[in-house]
VEXKOL-831191 format. One line per 2 residues: number of its first residue (from 1); their letters; for each residue x, y, z of N, C-alpha, C. Coordinates in pm, whole numbers, plus 50000, padded with zeros to 5 digits. Atoms other than C-alpha are relative to their C-alpha. Layout:
BEGIN
NUM> A> X,Y,Z,X,Y,Z,X,Y,Z ~ ...;
END
This chain:
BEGIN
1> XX> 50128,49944,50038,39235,08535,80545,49905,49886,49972 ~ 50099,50110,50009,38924,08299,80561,49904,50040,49925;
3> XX> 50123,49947,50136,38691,08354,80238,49850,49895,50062 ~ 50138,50022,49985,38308,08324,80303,49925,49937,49941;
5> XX> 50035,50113,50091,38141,08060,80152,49875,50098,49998 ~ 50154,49945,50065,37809,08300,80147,50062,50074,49924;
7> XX> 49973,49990,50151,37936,08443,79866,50013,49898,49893 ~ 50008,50148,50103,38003,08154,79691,49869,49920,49989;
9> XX> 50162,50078,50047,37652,08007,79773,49896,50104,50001 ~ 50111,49901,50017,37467,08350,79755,50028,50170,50018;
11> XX> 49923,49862,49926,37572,08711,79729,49894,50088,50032 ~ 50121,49889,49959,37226,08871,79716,49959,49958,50155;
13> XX> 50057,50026,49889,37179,08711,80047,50072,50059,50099 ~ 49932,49948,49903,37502,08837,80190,49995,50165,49962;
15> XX> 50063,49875,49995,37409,09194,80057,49919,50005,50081 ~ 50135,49951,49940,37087,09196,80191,50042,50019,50205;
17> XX> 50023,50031,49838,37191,09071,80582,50151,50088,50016 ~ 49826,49900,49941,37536,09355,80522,50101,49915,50066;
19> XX> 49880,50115,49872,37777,09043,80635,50144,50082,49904 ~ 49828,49884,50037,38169,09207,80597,50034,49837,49925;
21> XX> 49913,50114,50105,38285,08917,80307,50151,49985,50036 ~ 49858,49981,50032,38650,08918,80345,50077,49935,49895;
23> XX> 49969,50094,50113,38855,08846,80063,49920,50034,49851 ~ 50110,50016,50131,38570,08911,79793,49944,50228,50012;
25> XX> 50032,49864,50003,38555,09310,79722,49807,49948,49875 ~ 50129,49972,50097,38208,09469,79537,49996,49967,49916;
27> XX> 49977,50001,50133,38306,09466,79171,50133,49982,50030 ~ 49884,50044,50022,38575,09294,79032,49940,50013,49778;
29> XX> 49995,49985,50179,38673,09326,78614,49982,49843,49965 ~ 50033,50123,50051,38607,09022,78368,50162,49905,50008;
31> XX> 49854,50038,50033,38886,08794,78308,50056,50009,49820 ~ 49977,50007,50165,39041,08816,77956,50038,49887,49966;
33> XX> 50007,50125,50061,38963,08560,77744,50104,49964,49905 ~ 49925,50024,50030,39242,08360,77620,50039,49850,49967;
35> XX> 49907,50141,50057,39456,08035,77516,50016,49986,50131 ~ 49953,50106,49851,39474,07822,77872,50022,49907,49991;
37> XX> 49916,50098,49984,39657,07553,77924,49864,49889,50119 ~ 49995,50075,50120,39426,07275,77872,49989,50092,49913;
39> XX> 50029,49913,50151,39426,07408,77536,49873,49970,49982 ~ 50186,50000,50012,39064,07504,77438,49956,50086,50107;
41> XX> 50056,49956,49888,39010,07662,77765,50000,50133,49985 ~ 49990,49841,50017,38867,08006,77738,50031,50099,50117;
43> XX> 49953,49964,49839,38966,08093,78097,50107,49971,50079 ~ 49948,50050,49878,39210,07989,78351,49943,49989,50102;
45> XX> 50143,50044,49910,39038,07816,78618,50146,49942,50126 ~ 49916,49997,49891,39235,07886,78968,49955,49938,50125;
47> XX> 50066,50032,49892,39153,07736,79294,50089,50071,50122 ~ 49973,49900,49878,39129,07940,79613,49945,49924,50109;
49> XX> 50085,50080,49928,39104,07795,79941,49905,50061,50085 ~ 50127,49905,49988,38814,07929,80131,50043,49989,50172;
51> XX> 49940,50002,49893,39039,07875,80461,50128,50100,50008 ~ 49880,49899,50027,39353,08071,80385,49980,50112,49913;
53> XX> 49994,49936,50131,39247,08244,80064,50068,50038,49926 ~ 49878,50042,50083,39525,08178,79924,49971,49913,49861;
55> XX> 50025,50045,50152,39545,08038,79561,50096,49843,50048 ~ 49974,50160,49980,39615,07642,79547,50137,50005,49902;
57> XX> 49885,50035,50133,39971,07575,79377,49961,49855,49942 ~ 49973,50083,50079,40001,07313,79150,50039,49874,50121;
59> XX> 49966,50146,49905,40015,06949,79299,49980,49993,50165 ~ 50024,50020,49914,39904,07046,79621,49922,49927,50079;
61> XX> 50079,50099,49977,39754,06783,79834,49877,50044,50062 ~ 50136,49945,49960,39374,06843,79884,49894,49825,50062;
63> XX> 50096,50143,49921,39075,06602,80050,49895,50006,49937 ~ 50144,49965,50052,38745,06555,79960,49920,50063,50074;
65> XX> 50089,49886,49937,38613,06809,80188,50050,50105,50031 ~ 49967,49872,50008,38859,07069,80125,49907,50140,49959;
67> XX> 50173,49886,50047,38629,07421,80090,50146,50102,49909 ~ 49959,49942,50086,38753,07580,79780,49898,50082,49905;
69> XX> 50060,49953,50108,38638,07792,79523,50072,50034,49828 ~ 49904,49977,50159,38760,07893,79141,49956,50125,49950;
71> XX> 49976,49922,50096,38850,08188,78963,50081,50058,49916 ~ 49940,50013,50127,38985,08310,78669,50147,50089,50011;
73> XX> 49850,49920,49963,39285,08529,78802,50078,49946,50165 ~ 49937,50089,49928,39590,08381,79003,49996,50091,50128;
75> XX> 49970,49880,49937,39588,08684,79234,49824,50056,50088 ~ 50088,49962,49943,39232,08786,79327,49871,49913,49961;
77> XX> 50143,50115,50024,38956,08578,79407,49874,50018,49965 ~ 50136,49944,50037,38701,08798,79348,49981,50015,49854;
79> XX> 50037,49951,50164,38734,08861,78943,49915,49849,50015 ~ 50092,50037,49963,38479,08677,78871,50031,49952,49802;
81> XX> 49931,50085,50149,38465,08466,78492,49904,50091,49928 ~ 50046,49915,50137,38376,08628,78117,49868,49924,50029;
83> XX> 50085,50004,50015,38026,08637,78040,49940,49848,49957 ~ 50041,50173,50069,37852,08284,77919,49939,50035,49911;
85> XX> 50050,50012,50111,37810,08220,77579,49846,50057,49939 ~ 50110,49945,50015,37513,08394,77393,49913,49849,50006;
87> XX> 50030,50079,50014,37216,08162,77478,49967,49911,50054 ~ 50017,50053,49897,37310,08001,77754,49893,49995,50111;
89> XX> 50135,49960,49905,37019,07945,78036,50060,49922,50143 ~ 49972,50037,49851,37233,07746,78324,50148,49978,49967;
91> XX> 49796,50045,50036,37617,07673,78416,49985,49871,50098 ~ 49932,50064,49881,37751,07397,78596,50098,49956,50016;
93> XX> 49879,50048,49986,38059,07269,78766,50022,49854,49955 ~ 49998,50190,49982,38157,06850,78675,50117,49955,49978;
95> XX> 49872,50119,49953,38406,06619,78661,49952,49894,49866 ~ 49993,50085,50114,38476,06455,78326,50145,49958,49973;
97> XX> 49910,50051,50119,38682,06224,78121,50119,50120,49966 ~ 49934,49877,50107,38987,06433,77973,49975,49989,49902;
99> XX> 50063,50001,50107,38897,06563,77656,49864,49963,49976 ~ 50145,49960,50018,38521,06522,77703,49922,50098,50076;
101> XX> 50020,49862,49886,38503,06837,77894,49842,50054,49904 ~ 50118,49963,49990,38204,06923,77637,49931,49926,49938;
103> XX> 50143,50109,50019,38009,06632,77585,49928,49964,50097 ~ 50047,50010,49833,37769,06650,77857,49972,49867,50009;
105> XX> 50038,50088,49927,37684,06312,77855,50151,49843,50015 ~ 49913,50063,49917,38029,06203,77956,50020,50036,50098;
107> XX> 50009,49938,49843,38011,06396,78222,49988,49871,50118 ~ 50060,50146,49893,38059,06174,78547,49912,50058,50099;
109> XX> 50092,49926,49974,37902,06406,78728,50003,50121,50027 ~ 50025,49837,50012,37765,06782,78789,49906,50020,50069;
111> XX> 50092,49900,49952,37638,07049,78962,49961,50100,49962 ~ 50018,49876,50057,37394,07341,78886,50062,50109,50098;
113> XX> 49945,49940,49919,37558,07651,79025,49900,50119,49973 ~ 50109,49860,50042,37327,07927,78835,50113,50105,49974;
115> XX> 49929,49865,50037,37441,08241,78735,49975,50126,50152 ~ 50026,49913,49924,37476,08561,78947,49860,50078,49997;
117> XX> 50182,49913,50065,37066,08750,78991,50082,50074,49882 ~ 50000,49894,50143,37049,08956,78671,50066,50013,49929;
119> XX> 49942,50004,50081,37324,08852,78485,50034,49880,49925 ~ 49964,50167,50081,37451,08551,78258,50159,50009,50022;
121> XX> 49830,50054,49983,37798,08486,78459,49950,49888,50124 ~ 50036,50082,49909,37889,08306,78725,50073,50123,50135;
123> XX> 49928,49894,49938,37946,08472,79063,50163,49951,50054 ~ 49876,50081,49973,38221,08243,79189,49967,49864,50018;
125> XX> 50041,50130,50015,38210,07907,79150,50091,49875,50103 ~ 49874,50085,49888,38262,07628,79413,50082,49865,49968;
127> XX> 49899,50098,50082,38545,07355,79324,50019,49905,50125 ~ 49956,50105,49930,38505,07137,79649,49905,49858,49983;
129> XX> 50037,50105,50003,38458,06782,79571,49884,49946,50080 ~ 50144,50053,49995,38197,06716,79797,49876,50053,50015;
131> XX> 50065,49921,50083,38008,06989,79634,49860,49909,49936 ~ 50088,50150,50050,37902,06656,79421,49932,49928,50004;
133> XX> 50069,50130,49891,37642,06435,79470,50056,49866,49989 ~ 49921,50089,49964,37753,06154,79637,49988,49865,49919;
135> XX> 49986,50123,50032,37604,05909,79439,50072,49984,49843 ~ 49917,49998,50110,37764,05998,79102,50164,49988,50019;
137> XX> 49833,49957,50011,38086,06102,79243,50014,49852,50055 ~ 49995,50134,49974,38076,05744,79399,50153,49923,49936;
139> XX> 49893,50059,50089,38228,05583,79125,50106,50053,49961 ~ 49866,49880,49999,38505,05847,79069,50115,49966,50155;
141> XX> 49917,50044,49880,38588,05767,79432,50081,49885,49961 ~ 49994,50151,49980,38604,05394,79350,50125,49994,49941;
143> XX> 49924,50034,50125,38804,05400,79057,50119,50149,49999 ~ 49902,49873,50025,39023,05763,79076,50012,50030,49903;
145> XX> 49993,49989,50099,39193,05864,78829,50033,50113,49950 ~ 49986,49853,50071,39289,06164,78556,49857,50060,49971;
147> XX> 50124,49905,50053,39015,06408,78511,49978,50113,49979 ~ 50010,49859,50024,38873,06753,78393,49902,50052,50104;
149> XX> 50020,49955,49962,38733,06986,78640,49959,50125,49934 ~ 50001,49865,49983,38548,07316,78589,49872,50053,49969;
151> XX> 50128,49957,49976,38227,07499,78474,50003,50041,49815 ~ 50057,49988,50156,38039,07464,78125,49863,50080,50009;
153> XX> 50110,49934,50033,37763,07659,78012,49839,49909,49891 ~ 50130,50078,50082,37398,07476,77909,49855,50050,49982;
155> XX> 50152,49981,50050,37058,07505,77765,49890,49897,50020 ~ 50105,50105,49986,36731,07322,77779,50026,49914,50105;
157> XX> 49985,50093,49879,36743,07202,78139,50123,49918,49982 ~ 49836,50032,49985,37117,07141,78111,49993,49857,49923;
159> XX> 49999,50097,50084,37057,06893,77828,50098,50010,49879 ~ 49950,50014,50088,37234,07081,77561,50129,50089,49988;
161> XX> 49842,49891,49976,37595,07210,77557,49996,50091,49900 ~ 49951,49863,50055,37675,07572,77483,50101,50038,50010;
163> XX> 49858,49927,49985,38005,07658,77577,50066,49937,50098 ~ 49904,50018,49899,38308,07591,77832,50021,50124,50033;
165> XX> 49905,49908,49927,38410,07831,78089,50116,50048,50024 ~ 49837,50069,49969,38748,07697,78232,49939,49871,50031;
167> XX> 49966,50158,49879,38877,07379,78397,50136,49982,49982 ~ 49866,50032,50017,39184,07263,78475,49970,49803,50038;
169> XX> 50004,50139,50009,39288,06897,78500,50050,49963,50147 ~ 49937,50051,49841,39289,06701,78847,50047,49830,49997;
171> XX> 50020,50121,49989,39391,06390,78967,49939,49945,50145 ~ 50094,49988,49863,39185,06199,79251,50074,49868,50020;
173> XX> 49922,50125,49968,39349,05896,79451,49878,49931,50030 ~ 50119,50128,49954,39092,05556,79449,50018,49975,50112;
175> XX> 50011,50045,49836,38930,05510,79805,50005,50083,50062 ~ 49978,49912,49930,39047,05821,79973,49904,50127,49921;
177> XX> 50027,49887,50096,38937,06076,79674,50084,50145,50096 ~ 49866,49890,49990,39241,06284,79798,50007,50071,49850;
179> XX> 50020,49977,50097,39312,06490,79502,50121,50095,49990 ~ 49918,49876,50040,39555,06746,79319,49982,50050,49871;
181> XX> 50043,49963,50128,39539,06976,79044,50101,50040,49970 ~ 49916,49944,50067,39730,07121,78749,49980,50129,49999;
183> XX> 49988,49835,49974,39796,07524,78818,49993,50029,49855 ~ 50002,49997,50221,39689,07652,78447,50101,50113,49976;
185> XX> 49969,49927,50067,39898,07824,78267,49986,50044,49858 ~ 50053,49978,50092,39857,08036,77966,50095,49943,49857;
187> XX> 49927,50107,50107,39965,07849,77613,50037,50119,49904 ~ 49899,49859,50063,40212,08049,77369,49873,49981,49865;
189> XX> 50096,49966,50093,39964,08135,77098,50079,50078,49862 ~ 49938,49939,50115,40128,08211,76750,49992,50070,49977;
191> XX> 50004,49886,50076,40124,08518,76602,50056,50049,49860 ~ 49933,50011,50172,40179,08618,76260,50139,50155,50005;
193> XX> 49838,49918,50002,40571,08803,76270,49979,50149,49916 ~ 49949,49858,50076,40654,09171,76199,50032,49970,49883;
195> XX> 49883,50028,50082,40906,09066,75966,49980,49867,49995 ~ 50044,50177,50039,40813,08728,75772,50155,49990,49997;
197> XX> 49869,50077,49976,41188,08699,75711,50092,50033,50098 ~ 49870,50000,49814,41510,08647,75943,50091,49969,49880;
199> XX> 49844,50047,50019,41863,08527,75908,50056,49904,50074 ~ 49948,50068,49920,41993,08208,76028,50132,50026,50002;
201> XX> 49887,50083,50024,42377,08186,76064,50066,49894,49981 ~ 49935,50156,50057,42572,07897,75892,50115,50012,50030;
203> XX> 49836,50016,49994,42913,07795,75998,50020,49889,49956 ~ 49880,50074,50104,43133,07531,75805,50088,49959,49991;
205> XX> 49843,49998,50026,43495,07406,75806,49989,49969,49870 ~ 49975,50041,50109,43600,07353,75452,50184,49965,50014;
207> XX> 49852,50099,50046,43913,07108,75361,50046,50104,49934 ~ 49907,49947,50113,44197,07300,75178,49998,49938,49876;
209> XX> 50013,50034,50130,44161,07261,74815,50217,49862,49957 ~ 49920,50013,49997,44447,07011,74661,50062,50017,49852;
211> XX> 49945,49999,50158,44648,07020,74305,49989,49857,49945 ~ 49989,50118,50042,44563,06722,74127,50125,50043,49846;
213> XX> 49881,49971,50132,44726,06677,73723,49913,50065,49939 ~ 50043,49929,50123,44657,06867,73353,50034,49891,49929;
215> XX> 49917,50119,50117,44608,06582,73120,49893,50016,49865 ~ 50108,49960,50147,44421,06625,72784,49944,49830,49929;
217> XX> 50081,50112,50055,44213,06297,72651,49985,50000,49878 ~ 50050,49972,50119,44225,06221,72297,49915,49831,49970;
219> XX> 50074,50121,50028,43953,05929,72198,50075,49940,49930 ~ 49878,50063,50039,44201,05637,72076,49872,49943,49878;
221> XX> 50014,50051,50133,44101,05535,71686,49946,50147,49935 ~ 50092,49909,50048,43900,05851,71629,50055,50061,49907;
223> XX> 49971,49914,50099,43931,06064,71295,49886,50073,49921 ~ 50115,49906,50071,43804,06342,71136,49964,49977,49834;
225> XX> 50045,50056,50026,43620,06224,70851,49948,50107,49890 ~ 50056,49922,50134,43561,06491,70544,49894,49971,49930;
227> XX> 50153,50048,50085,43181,06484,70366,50114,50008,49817 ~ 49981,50049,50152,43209,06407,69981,50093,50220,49950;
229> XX> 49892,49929,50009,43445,06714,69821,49855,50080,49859 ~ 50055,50002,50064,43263,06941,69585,50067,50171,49942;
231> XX> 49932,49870,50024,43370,07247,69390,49899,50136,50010 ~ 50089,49858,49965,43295,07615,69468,50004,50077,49908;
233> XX> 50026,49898,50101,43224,07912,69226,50134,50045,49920 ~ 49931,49986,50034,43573,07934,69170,50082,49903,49947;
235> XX> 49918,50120,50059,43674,07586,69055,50031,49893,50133 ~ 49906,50097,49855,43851,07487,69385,49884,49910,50057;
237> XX> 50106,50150,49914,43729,07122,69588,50033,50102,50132 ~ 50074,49971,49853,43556,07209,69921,49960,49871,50032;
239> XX> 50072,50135,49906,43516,06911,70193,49989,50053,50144 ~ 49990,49952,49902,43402,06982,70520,49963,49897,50145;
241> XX> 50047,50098,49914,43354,06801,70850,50048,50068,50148 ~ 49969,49980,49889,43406,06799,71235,50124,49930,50071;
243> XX> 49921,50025,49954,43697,06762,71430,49970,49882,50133 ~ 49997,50038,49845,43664,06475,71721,49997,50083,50139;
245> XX> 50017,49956,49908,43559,06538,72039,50140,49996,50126 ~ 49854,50056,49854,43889,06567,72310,50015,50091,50123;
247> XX> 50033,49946,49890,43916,06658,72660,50114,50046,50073 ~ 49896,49996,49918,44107,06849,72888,49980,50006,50117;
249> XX> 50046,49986,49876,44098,06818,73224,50126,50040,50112 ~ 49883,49961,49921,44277,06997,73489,49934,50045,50168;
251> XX> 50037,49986,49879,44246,06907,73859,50087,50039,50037 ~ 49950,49933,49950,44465,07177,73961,49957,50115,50133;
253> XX> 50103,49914,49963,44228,07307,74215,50063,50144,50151 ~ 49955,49915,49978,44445,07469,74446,50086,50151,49944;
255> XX> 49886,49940,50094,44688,07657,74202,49905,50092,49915 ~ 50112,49976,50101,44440,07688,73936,50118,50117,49929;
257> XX> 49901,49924,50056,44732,07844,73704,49961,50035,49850 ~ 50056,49983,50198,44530,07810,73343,50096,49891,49949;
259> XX> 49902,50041,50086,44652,07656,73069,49970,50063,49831 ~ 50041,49956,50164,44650,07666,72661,50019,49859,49923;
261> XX> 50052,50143,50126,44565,07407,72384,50067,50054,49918 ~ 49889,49967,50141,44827,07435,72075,49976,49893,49922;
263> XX> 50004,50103,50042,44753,07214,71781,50086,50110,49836 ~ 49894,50026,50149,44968,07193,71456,49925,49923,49907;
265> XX> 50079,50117,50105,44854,06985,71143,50105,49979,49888 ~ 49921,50034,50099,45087,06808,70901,49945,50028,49860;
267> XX> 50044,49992,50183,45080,06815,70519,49929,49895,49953 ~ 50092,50090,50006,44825,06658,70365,50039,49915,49866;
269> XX> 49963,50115,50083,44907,06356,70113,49924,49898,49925 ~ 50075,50126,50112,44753,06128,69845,50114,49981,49895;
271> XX> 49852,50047,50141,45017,05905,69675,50122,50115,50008 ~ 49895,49899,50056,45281,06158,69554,49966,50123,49955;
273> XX> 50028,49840,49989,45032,06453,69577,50007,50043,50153 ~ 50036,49933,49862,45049,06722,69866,49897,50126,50028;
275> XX> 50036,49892,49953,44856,06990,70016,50054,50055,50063 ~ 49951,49938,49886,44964,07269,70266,49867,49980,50047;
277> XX> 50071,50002,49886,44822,07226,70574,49897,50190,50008 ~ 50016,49884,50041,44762,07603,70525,49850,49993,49935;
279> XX> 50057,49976,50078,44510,07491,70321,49815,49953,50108 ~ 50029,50077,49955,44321,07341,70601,49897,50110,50103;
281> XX> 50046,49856,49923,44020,07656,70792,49938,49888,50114 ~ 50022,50050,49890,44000,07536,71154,49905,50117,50087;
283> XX> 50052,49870,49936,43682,07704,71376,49966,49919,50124 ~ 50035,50058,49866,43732,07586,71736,49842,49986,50060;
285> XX> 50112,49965,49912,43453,07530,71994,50036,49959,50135 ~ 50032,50086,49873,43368,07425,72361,49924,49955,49993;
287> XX> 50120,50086,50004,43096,07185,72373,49964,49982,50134 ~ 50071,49955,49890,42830,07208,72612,49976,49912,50133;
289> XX> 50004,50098,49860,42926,06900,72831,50089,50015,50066 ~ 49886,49979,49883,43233,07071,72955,49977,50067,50173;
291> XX> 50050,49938,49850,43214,07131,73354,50118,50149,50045 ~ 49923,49879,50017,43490,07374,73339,49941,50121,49962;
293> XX> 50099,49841,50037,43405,07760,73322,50136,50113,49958 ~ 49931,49897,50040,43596,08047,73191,50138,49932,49884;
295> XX> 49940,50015,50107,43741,07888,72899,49992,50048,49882 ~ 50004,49940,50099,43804,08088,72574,50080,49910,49865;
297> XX> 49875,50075,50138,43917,07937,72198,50014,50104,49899 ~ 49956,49926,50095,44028,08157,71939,49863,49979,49829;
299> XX> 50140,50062,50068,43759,08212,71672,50040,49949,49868 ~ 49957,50101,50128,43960,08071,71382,50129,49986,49991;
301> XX> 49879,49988,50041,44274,07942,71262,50059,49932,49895 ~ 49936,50123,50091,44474,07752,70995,50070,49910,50000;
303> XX> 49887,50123,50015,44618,07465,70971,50138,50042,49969 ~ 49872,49920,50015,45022,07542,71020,50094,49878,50029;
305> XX> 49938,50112,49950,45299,07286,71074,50105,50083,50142 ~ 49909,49962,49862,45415,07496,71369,49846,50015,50117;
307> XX> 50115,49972,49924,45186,07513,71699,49951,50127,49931 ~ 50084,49904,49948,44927,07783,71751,49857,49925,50052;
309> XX> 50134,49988,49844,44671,07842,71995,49878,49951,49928 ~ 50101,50024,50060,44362,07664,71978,49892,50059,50131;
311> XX> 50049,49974,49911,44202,07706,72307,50074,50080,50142 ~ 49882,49940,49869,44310,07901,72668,49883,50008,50140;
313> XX> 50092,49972,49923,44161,07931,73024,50151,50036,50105 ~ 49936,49933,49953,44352,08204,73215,49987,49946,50197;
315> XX> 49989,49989,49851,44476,08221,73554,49860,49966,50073 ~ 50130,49982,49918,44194,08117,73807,49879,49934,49949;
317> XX> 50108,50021,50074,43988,07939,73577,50040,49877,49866 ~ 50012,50095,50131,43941,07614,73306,49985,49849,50129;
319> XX> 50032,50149,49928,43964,07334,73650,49856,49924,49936 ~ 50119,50096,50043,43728,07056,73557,50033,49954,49848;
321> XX> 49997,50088,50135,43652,06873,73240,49941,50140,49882 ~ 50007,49976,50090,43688,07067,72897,49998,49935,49924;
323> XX> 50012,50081,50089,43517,06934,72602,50067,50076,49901 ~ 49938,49892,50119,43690,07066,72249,49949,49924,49876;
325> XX> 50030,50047,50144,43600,07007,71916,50030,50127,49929 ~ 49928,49852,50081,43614,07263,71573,49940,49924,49864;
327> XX> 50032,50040,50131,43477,07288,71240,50087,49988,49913 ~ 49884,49981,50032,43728,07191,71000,49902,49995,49830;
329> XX> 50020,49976,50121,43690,07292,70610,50145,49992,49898 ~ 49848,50007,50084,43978,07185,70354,49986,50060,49848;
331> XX> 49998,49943,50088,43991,07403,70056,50085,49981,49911 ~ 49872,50046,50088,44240,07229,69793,49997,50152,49881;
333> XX> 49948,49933,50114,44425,07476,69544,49972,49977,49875 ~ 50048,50020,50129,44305,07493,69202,50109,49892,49880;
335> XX> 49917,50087,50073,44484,07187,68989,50026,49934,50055 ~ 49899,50147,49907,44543,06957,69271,49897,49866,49962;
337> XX> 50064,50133,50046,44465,06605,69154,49877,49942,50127 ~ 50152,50091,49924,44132,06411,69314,50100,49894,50038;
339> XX> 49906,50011,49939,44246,06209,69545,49903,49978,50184 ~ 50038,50025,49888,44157,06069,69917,50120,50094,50117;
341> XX> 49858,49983,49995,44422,06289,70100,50004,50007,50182 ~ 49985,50056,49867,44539,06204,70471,50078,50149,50055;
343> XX> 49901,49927,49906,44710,06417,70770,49954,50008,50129 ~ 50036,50021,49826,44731,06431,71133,50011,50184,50087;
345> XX> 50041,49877,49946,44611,06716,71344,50132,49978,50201 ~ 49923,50001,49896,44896,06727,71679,49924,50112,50111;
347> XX> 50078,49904,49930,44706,06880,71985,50108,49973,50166 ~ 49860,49974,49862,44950,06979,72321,49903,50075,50114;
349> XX> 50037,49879,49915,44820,07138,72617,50127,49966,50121 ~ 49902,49983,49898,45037,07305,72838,49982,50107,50114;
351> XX> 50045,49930,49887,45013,07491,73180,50091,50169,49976 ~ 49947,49865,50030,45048,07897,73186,50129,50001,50134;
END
């Protein structure tokens, strides 16, 4: 099919003299304006050859007196491009710099093409290089090169830019001005999601856990340390203080079997006086630097010279570092001599 260049350089003329166009129906729809590939481009800007009428692929080798034209759909040559910018008073085709597609005065050079009578478009616009005048495009010859192709919209005797049409990007070979272009395609344009969230899947191997030991830490010199002794409403000495801080730790991490804390406390002694241990109100704790979890202590007990339970962390639960401590309060029996009086607190842990 051989497209008619009087359409392209005049359609009221080929109305008027009834010539059969081929290729180029009456009315054609706008193109929809969109994200084109250059980005920025409110069009896609196609080239048709005006010998085949066929659409130009991508990288095809062209001359400088190939007869082409451009429009905005890959498929029919006749749609014809969206309206020009409110404002506008001329269009033309040129040949710029990439990325100064709208600074007209990088432009290397341009042609006016006009709009269609009585409207502000274009009717089809022609894309053959020596379209150009020769003495601008000159230097383009000389030198080749990457460049933008296509049709901007201007004001005030094409002094002041209003808008871009299309263009796509060509390249021209120095000396010959042979040429090829980039086939536009349309650019993925974000959209804001149905559904702001998703679900990635995570996969993982994890190492088998192993059993390390259960060993309990007692700070070497440390002792618990009674405030001054003072009597209560009933006569009897009251001294009270804190038990050292001691640790248990159980890297049992496969097993994880629990364990229990048992402490005992001897009789307490000054010279050739005694106390019962009995006499001795023990109020466990955990302290808040233990990394261990699900550990429980008993909320009081007495000093006994046989174990009992001070602390426990059941089946499944106490791995890591347990801190322990305990308020301890010694309540001497009414008549027991004054007196500095000593004894040792025995602490065991053992696995359930």
């Amino acid at each position: 099919m051989k497209l008619s260049i009087t359409k392209v350089a005049a359609a009221g003329l080929a109305l008027s003299l009834g010539l059969g166009i081929a290729g180029f129906g009456a009315t054609a729809a706008s193109a929809a304006v969109g994200d084109w590939t250059p980005n920025g481009t409110p069009e896609p800007y196609f080239l048709y050859s005006l010998d085949s009428g066929a659409v130009v692929p991508s990288g095809t080798p062209l001359t400088y007196t190939t007869g082409l034209v451009a429009a905005p759909s890959a498929t029919d040559p006749d749609q014809r491009f969206a309206d020009a910018p409110s404002g506008a008073e001329s269009t033309y085709i040129f040949i710029s710099p990439r990325g100064k597609e709208s600074s007209i005065a990088d432009w290397a050079t341009r042609v006016d093409i006009g709009f269609e009578p009585g409207t502000n478009r274009v009717l089809q616009a022609p894309a053959s290089l020596n379209r150009f005048p020769s003495n601008s495009f000159a230097s383009i010859k000389a030198a080749g090169g990457d460049y933008s192709m296509g049709i901007a919209y201007t004001k005030n005797n094409g002094v002041t830019f209003v808008g871009l049409g299309a263009f796509a990007y060509i390249h021209i070979t120095a000396g010959t001005a042979d040429w090829t272009y980039e086939y536009p395609t349309q650019a993925t344009t974000p959209t804001d999601p149905t559904d702001p969230t998703g679900q990635i899947a995570i996969e993982a191997p994890v190492a088998a856990p192993v059993d390390g030991a259960l060993s309990l830490s007692i700070p070497t010199g440390e002792k618990a340390t009674l405030g001054s002794a003072a009597l209560d409403n009933t006569g009897k000495s009251v001294s009270t203080g804190i038990l050292p801080t001691f640790q248990v730790s159980d890297e049992r991490y496969a097993t994880k079997p629990g364990w229990t804390v048992n402490t005992s406390v001897a009789t307490f002694t000054s010279g050739s006086s005694t106390i019962d241990p009995t006499a001795l109100a023990i109020v466990p704790a955990v302290k808040s630097t233990s990394t261990a979890t699900g550990v429980s202590v008993v909320s009081a007990l007495t000093g006994a010279k046989e174990a009992a339970k001070f602390a426990e962390a059941e089946a499944g639960k106490g791995t890591g570092k347990t801190d322990l401590s305990a308020a301890l309060t010694l309540t001497a029996p009414l008549g027991t001599p004054a007196g500095t009086y000593t004894s040792t607190m025995t602490v065991t842990v053992v696995s359930k």
